[in-house]
Structure formats: C-alpha cells, structure tokens
C-alpha atoms as a printed R data frame, in Angstrom:
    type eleno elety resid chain resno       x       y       z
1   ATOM     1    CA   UNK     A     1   4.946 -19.182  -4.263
2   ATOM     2    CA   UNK     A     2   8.254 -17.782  -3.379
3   ATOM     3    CA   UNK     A     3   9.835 -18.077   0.427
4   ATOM     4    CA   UNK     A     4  12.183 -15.189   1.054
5   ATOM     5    CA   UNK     A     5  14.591 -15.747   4.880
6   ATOM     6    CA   UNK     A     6  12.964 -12.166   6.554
7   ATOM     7    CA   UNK     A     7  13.599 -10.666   9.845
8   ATOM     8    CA   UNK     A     8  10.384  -9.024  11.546
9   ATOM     9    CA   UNK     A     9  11.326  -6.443  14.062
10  ATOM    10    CA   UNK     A    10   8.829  -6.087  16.933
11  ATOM    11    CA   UNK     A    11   9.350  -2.649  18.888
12  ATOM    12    CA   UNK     A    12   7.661  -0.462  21.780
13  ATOM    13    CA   UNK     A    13   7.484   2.995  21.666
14  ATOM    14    CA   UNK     A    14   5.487   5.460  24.098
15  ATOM    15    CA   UNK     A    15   7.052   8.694  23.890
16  ATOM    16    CA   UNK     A    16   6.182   9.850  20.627
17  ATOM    17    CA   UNK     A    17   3.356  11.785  18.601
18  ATOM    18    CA   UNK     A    18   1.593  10.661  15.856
19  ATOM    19    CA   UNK     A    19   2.919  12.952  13.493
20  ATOM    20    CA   UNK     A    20   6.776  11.095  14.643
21  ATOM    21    CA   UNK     A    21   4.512   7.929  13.461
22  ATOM    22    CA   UNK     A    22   3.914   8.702  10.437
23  ATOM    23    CA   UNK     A    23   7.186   9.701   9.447
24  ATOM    24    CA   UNK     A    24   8.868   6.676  10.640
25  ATOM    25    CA   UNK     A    25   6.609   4.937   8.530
26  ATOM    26    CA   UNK     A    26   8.213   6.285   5.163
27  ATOM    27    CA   UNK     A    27  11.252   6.581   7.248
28  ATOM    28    CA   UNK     A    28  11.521   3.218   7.753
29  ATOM    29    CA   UNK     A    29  10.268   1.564   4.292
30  ATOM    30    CA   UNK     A    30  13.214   4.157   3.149
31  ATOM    31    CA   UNK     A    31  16.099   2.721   4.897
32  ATOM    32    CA   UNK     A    32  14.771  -0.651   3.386
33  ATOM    33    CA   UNK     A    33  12.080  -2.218   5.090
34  ATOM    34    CA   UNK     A    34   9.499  -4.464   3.060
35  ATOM    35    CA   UNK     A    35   6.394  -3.323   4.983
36  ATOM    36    CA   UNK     A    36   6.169  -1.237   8.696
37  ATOM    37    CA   UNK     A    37   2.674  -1.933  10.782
38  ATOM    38    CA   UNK     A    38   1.980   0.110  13.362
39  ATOM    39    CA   UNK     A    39  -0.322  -0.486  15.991
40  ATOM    40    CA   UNK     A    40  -1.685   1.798  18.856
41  ATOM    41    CA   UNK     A    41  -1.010   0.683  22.909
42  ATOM    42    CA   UNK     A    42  -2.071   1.718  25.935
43  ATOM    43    CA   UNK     A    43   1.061   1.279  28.258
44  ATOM    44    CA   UNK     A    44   1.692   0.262  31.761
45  ATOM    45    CA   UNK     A    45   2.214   3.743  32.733
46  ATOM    46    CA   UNK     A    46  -1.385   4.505  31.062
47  ATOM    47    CA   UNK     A    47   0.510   6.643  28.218
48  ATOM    48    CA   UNK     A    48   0.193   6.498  24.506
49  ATOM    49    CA   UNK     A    49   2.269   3.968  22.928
50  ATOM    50    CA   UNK     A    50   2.971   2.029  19.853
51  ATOM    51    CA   UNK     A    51   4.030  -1.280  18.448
52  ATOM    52    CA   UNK     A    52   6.041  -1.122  15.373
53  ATOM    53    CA   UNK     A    53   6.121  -4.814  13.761
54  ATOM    54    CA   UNK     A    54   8.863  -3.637  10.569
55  ATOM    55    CA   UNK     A    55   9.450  -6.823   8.053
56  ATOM    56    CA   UNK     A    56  13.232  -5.960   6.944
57  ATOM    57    CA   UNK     A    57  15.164  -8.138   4.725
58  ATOM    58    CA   UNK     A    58  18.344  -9.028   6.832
59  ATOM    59    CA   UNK     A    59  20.486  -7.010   4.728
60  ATOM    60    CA   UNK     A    60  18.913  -4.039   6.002
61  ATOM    61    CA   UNK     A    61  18.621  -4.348   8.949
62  ATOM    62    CA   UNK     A    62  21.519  -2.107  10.131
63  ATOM    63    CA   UNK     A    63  20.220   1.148   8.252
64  ATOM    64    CA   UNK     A    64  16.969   0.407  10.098
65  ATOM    65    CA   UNK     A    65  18.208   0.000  12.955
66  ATOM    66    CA   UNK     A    66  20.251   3.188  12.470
67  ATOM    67    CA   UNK     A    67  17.270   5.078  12.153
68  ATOM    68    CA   UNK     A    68  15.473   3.452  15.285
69  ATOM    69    CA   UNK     A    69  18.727   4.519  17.703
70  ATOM    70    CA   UNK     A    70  18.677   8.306  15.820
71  ATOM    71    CA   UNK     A    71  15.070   9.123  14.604
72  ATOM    72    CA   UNK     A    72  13.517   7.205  17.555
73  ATOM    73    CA   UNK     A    73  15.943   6.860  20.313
74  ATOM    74    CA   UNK     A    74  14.731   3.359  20.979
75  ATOM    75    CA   UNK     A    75  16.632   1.472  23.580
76  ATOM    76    CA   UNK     A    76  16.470  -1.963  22.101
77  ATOM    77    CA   UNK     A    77  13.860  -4.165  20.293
78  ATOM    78    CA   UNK     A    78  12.828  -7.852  19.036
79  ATOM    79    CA   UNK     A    79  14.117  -9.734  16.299
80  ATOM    80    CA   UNK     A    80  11.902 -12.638  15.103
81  ATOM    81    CA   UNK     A    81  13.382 -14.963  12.466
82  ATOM    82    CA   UNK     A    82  10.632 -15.632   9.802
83  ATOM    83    CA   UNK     A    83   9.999 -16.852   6.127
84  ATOM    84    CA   UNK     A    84   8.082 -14.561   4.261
85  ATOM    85    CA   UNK     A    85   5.900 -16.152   1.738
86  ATOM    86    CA   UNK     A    86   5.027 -14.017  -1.209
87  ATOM    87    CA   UNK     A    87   2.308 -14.972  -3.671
88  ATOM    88    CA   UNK     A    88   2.737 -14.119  -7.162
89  ATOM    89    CA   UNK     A    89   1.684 -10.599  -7.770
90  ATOM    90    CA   UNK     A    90   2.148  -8.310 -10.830
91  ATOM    91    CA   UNK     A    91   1.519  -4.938 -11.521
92  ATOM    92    CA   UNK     A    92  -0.594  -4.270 -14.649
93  ATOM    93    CA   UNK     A    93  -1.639  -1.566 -16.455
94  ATOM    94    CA   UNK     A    94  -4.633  -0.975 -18.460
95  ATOM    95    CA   UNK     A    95  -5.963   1.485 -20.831
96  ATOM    96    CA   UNK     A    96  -9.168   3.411 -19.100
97  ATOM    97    CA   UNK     A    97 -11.664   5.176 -21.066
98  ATOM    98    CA   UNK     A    98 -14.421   7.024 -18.890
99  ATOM    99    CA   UNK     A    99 -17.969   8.300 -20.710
100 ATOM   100    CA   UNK     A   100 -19.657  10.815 -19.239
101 ATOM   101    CA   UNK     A   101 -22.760  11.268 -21.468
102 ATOM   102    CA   UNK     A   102 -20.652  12.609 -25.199
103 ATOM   103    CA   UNK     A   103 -17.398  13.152 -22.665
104 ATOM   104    CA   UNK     A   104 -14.604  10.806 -22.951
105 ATOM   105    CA   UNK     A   105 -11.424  10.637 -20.611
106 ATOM   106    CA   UNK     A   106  -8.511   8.620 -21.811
107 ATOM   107    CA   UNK     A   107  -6.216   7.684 -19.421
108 ATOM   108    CA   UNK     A   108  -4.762   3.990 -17.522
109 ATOM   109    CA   UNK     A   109  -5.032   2.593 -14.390
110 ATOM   110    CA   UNK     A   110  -2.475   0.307 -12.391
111 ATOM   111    CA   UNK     A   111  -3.583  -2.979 -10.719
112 ATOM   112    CA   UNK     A   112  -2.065  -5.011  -8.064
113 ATOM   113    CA   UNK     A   113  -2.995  -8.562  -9.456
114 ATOM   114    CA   UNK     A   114  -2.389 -12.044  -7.486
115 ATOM   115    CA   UNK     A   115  -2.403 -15.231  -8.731
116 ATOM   116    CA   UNK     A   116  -2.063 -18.914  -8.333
117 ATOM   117    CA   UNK     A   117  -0.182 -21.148 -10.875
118 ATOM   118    CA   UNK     A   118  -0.872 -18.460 -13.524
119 ATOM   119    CA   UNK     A   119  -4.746 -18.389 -12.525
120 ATOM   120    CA   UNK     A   120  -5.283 -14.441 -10.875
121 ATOM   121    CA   UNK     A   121  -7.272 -14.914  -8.316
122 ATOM   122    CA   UNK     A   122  -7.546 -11.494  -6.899
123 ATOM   123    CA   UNK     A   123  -7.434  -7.486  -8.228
124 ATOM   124    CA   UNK     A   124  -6.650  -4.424  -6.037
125 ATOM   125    CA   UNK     A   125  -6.217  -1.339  -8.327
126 ATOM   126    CA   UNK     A   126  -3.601   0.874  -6.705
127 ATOM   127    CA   UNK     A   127  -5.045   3.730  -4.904
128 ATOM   128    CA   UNK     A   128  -2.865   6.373  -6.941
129 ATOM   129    CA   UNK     A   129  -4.240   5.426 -10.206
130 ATOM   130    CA   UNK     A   130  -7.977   5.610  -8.242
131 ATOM   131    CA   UNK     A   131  -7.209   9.456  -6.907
132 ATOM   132    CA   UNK     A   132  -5.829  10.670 -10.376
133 ATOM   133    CA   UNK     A   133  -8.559   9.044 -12.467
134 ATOM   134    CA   UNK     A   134 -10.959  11.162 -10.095
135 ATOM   135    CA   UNK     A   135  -8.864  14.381  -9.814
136 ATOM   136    CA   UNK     A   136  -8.903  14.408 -14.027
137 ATOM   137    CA   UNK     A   137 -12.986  13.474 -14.082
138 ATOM   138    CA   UNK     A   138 -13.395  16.554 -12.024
139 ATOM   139    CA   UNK     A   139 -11.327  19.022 -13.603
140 ATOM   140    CA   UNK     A   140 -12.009  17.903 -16.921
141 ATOM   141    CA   UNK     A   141 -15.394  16.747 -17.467
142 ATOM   142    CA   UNK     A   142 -16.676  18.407 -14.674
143 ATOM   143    CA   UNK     A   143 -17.737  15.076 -12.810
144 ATOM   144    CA   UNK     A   144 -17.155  14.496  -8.985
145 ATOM   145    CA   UNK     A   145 -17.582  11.190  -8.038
146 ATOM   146    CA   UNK     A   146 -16.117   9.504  -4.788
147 ATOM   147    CA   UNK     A   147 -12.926   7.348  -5.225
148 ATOM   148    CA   UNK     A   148 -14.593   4.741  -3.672
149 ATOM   149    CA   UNK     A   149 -17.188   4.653  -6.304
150 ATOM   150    CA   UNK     A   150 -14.670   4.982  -8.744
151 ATOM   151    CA   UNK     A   151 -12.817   2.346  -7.169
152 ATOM   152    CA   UNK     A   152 -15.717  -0.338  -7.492
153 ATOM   153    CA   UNK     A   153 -16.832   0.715 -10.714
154 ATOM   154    CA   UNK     A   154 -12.921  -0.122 -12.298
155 ATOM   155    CA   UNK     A   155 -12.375  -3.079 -10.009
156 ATOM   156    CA   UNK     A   156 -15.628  -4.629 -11.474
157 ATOM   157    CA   UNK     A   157 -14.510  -4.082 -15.455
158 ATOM   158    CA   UNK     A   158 -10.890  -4.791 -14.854
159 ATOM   159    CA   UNK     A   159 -12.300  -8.648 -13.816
160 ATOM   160    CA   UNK     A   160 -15.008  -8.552 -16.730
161 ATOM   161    CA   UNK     A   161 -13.071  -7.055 -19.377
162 ATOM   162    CA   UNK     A   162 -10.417  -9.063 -20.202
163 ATOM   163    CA   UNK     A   163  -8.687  -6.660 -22.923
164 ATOM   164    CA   UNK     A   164  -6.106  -4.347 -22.735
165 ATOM   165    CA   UNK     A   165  -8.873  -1.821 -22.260
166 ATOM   166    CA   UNK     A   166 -11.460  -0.827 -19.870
167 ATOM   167    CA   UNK     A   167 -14.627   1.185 -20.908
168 ATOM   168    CA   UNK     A   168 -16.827   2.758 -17.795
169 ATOM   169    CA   UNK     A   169 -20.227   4.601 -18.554
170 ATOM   170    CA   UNK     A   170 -20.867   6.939 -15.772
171 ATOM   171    CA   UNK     A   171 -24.291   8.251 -15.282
C-alpha cells in the first residue's frame, strides 16, 4: 500500500453546460490531475450546477488552477489536504483468442489488476480493450455481441485461466 501527500480540490460551478463538463474533465486530468469527479447540484438560485472534487498532486496544482481561472472563470475554490492511498495495481496484458464456430480472432486484452501482498484480489479489464475486441468480432467474423457480454465473458477466463492466454467459445 503506498500513501502519496494529495491535494483534493472541491469547487462549485453553476453557469456552465454539460458539454463545458465534459471537457474540463480531460481538461483537467491534462493539466495534471490524478482523477476529476463531477457531480450534478441543484443551487440556491434553483439553477444547474456542479461540484468538481479534482485529486491533483500538489505539484500541479498551479496549471489546474490556471485552467479553472481561464477555461472556467471560477472565482475561488477548496483545498483539502489528504493522503491518497493507492493499492497495488498493474496493468496486464493477455493474449485473447475468440471462436466463433471454425472462426478464430487473435488479438489481447488489457486488465486493470489489484492486489494485496502479491495476492490479486480483483480484475477490471479496461474498457478500450472491451470496445476493440467487439468492433474486430463484428467486422471480422461477422459476430455482434454487446460489450457488456463481452466484458463478462473475458472477466470470467482472465480469473480462471491463469496463462498468458485466454480462449472464449462464443455460441
């Protein structure tokens, strides 16, 4: 378990669209924030707000807040002094191959994977890998399946199969 000193950043925002939302988003993780959250208000004035919550390693904090005074035009904001404790994670990649009756797709898939004095202990396979793998069964073996399904069928394997490989059997 590793403790990194953070600052979290807790702003209010009511004059913007979502569209300006979004972009601040990737804006923000840009100028060098760890993670942005964004949560929808209703404000005193019964208007649309937000509440940005922006986890920015102190030595980033000025291009951040650079971008808040010019992107955003906010007029000030919270800092809260925090220790951000980060599990062990690892990105892994695994070989994927995908049968579809006498079909075959090779290709990999990239996994998030936690763990606990070595032990993992949990599996997310990154969404990016999920949206490809079912983009390529589509065009090339003519299979449309939901990335959800997709999704649950890999996570499963990746936990069972403990090789470099995984081998799904779609119906």
């Amino acid at each position: 378990m590793e403790k990194h000193r953070h600052n979290l950043l807790l702003l209010q925002v009511d004059d913007i669209s979502g569209e300006v939302v979004g972009e601040a988003v990737t804006a923000l993780m840009n100028a060098g924030a760890d993670n942005v959250q964004v949560i929808p208000t209703l404000t005193k004035k019964n208007r649309a707000g937000y509440v940005f919550l922006i986890d920015c390693p102190e030595a980033n904090i000025e291009k951040v807040n650079q971008y808040l005074q010019r992107e955003l035009s906010v007029g000030g904001y919270h800092i809260l002094a925090s220790t951000h404790v980060a599990q062990q994670s690892l990105l892994v990649r695994k070989k994927v191959e995908i049968q579809v009756g006498r079909q075959t797709l090779h290709s990999e898939c990239v996994a998030k994977v936690l763990s606990c004095e070595g032990c993992p202990y949990s599996v997310k396979l990154e969404r990016s890998s999920i949206i490809d793998l079912k983009s390529r069964l589509k065009s090339e073996l003519g299979v449309n399946i939901s990335a959800i399904r997709l999704e649950a069928i890999l996570g499963g394997l990746w936990q069972e199969q403990l090789e470099d490989k995984i081998t799904a059997r779609l119906l």
